[in-house]
C-alpha positions in Angstrom: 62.6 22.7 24.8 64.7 19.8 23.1 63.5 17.3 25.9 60.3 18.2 26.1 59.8 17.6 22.3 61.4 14.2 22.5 58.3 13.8 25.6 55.6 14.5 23.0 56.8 12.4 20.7 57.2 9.7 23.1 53.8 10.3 24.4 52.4 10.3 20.9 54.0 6.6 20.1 53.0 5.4 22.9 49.7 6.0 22.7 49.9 5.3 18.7 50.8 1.9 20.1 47.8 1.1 22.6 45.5 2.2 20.0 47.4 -0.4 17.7 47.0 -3.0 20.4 43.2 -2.4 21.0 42.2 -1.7 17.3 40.8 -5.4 15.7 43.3 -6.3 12.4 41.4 -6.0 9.4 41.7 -9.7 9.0 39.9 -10.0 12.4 37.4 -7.6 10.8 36.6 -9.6 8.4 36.2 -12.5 10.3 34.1 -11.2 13.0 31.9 -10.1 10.3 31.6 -12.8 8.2 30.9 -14.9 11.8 28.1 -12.2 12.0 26.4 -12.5 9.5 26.7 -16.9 9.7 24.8 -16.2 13.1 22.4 -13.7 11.8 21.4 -15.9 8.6 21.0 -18.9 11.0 18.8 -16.3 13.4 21.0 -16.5 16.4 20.6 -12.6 17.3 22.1 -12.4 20.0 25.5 -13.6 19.0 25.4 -11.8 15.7 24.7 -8.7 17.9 27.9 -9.6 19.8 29.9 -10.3 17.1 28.7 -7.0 15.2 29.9 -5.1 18.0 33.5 -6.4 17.7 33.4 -5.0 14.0 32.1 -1.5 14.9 31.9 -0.6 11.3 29.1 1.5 9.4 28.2 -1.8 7.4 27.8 -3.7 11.4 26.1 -0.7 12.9 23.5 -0.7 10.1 23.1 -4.5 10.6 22.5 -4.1 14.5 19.9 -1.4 13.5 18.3 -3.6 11.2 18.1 -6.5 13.9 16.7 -3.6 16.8 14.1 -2.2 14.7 12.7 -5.2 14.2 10.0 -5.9 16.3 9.3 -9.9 15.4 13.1 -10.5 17.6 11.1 -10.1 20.7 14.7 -10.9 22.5 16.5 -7.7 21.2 14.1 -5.3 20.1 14.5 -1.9 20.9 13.7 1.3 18.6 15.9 3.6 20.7 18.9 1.4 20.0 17.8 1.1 16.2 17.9 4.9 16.1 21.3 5.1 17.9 22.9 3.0 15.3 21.0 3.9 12.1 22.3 7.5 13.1 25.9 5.9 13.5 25.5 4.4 9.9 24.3 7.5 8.7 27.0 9.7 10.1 29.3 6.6 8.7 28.1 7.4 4.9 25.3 4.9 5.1 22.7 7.1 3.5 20.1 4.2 3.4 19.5 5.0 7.1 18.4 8.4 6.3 15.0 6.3 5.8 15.0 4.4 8.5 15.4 7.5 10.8 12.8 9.2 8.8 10.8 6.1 9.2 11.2 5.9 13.5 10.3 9.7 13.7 7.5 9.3 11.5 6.1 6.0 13.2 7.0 7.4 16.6 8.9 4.2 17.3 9.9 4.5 20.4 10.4 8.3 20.7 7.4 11.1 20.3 6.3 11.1 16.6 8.2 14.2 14.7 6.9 14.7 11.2 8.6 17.8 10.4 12.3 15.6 11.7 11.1 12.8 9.5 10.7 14.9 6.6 13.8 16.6 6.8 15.2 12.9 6.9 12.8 11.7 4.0 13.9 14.3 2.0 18.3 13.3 1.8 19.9 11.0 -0.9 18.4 7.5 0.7 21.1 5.4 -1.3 19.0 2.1 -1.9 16.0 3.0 -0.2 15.2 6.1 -2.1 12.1 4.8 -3.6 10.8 4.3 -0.3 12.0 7.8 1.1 10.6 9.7 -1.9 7.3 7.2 -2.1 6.6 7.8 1.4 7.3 11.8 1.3 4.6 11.8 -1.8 2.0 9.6 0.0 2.2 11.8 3.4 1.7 15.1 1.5 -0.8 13.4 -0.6 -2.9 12.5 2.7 -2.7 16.1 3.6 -3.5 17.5 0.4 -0.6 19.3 0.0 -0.8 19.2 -3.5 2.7 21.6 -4.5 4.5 18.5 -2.4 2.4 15.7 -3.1 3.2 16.2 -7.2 6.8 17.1 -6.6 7.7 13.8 -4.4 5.0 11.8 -6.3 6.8 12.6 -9.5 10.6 11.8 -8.0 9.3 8.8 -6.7 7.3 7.9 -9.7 10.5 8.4 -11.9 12.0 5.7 -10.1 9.4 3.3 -10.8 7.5 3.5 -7.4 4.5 2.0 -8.8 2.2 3.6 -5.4 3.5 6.6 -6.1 2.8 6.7 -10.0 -0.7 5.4 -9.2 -1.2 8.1 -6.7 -0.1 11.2 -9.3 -2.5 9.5 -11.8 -5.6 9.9 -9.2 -4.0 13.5 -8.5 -3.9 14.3 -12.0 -6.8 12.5 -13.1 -9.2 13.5 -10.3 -8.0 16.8 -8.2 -9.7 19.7 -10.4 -7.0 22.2 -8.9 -4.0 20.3 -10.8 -6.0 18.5 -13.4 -4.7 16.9 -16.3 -6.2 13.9 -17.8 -3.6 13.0 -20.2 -0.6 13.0 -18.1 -2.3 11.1 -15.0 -3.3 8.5 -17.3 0.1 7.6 -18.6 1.5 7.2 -15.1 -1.4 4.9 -14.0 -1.3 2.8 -17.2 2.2 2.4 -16.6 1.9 1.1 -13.1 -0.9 -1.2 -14.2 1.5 -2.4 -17.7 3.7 -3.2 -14.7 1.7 -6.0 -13.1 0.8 -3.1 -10.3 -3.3 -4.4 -9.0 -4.0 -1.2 -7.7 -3.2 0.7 -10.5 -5.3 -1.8 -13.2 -8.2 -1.4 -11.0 -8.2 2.3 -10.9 -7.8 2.1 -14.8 -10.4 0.1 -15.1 -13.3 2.8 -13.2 -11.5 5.5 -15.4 -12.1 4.0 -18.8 -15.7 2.6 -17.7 -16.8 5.7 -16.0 -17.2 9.3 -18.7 -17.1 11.7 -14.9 -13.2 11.3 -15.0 -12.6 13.1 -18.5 -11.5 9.5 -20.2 -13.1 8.2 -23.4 -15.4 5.3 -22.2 -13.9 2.1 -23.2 -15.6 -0.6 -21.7 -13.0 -3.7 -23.3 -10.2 -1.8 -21.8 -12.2 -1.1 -18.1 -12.5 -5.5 -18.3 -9.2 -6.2 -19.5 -7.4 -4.3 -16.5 -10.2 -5.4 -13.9 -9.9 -8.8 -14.8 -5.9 -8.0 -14.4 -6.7 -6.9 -11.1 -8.9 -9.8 -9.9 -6.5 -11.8 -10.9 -3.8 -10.6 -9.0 -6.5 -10.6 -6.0 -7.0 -7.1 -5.5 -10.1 -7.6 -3.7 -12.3 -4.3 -4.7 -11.8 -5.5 -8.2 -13.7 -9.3 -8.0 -17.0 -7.5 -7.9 -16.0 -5.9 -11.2 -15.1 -8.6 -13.0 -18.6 -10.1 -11.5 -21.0 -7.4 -12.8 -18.7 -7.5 -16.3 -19.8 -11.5 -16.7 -23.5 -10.9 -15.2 -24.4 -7.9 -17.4 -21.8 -8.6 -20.0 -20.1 -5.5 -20.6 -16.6 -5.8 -22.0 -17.0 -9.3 -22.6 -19.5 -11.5 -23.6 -22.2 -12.9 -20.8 -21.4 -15.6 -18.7 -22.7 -16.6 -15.3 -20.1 -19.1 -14.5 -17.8 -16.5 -14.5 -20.1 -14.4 -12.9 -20.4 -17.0 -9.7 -16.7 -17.6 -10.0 -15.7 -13.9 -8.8 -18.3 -13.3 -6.4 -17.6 -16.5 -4.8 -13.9 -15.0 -4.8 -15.3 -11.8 -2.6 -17.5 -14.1 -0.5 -14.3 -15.9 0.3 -12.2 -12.9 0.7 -15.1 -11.6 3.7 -16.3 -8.4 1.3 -19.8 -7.2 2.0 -20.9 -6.2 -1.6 -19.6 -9.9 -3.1 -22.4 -11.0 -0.2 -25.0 -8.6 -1.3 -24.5 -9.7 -4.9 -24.7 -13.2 -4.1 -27.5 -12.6 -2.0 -29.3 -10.9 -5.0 -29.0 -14.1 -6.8 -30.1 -16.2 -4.8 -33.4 -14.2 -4.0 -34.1 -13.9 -7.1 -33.0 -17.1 -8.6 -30.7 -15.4 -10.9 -28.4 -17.4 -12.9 -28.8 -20.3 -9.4 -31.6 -22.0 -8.8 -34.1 -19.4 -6.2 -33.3 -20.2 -2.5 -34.7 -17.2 -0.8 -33.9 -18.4 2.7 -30.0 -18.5 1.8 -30.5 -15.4 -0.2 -31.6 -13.4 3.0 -29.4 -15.2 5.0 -26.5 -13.8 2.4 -28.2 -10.3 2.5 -28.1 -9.8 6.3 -24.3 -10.8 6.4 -23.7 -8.1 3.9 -25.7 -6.1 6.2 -24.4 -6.6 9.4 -20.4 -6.2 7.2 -22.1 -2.5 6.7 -23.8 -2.9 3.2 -26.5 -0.2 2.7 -28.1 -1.5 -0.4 -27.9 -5.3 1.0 -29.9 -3.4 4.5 -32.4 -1.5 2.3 -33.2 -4.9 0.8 -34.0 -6.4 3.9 -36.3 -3.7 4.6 -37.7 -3.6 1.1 -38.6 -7.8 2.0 -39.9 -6.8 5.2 -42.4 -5.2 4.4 -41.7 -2.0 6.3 -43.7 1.4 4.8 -40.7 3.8 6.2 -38.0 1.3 4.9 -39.6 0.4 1.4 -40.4 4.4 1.3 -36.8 5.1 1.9 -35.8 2.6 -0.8 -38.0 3.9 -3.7 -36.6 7.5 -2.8 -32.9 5.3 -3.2 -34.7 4.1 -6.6 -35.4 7.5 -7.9 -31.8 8.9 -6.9 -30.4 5.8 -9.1 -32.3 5.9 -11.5 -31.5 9.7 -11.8 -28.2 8.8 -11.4 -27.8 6.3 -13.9 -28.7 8.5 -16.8 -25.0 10.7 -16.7 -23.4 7.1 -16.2 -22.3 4.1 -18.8 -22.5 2.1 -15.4 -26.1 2.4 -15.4 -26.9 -1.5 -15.1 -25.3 -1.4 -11.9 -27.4 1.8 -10.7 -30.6 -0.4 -11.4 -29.3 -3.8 -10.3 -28.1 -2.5 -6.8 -31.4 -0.9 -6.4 -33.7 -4.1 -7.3 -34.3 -2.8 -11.0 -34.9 -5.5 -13.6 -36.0 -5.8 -17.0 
């Protein structure tokens, strides 16, 4: 028994020993992976990948994930590797790659797309990405209308500052009549939009110029955060800011302005800055009349998929069916425009003057 005790622990050193021998020092260590990342900074993948390797820590494994997933390195991407090592990390106590897994299974990035795996990943402590775990997990149950989820993740990831996400819970809030309330949906999107956050100022802005959403018209404020928006080029919002210097609600009149912004959607390829434009050219509005380069401006609006720039076409046409069609469109508006503070809009989209 004595000897074959003394054999074990023989066996036990010895192998304690070629361990020793293979292991890297943690000097090494630190030196392969400081070479790494000199390679990977400079872009040589390849020999950052190598020298990674020779680490084989969680920080190196979550580094060769990184470089895998990415698809712009054409010479070493591959999602399947990605996943291998981002699982690695995560196993490692790199709770960051909880998202990125969640993020390959949600994608389908190289393996079948698993939403109910990417949740489950979604939903762990992300470390530094949880803002984009928890943002992601309100926007997808958002999508589906899963409104229990979509306000529980939309609130978690509004709390830390996910500016979507807050912007998102303000339309819930603001808009969904099953989990409506006005007064809280408005403070998360005014907060986004406080925060420099386009999207958010140009929701504001319809809510405050528009009575249907429960919000005290305010037609200063509905300027001041479309003009914010515009300004930040959030496209949608350039034709606000337009129609606020044309008609001159919110701020005083001023064509200039007015050609400014929808020169800015012109530009930017959007149909309705072409309608507009095309408007005033027809009808010499604020330009001087050109009503061969307002058509012209009118059918590239139409052929983008602009209704009211087609039914204008068809109104100058001359066709009985199309102008028939576009005094029933008159009537709706005009209809329309009577529960709306928009109502200049109503009657200039549908060829309405006074």
């Amino acid at each position: 028994m004595k000897k074959k005790a003394i054999y074990i622990v023989l066996l036990v050193v010895v192998a304690l020993g070629i361990a020793a021998f293979f292991a890297v020092p943690p000097m090494l260590t630190k030196h392969y992976y400081s070479k790494a990342l000199e390679q990977d900074e400079a872009k040589n993948f390849s020999e950052a990948l190598a020298l990674y390797e020779k680490v084989n820590t969680v920080d190196s494994w979550y580094r060769m994930a990184d470089i895998y997933a990415d698809s712009t390195i054409t010479e070493s991407y591959s999602p399947s590797l990605a996943l291998t090592h981002y699982e690695k990390a995560l196993e490692g106590g790199k709770p960051e790659a909880a998202y990125e897994i969640g993020r390959i299974y949600y994608e389908g990035l190289g393996v079948e797309p698993d939403t109910i795996k990417a949740i489950s990943m979604f939903d762990l402590n992300a470390g530094d990405k949880e803002v984009s775990s928890k943002g992601t997990l309100a926007l997808h149950f958002y999508n589906a209308k899963d409104t229990l989820n979509a306000l529980k993740y939309g609130e978690l990831a509004a709390n830390l500052k996910d500016y979507e996400a807050m912007t998102k819970m303000g339309k819930m809030l603001i808009e969904w009549e099953n989990v409506k309330d006005v007064e809280r949906g408005l403070k998360y999107v005014t907060e986004a939009a406080d925060s420099n956050y386009a999207k958010a100022a140009y929701n504001l802005s319809c809510y405050y110029s528009n009575p249907h959403y429960g919000i005290k018209t305010n037609q200063d404020k509905a300027f001041k955060y479309a003009l914010q928006a515009a300004q930040a080029d959030y496209v949608p919002a350039y034709n606000t800011v337009f129609w606020s210097y044309y008609a001159g609600e919110g701020t005083p009149k001023d064509i200039n302005q007015a050609l400014y912004w929808v020169n800015k959607g012109c530009e930017a390829e959007d149909a309705e800055s072409y309608y507009y434009k095309g408007m005033l050219y027809y009808n010499g509005d604020g330009v001087a009349k050109d009503t061969k380069t307002g058509k012209e401006l009118l059918a590239k609006a139409a052929e983008m998929g602009d209704t009211d720039a087609q039914a204008m076409l068809d109104k100058i046409s001359g066709n009985a069916a199309a102008r028939a069609r576009a005094q029933a469109k008159r009537d709706k508006a005009l209809k329309d425009a009577i529960n709306s503070m928009n109502s200049a809009t109503f009657l200039y989209q549908n060829g309405i003057y006074f």
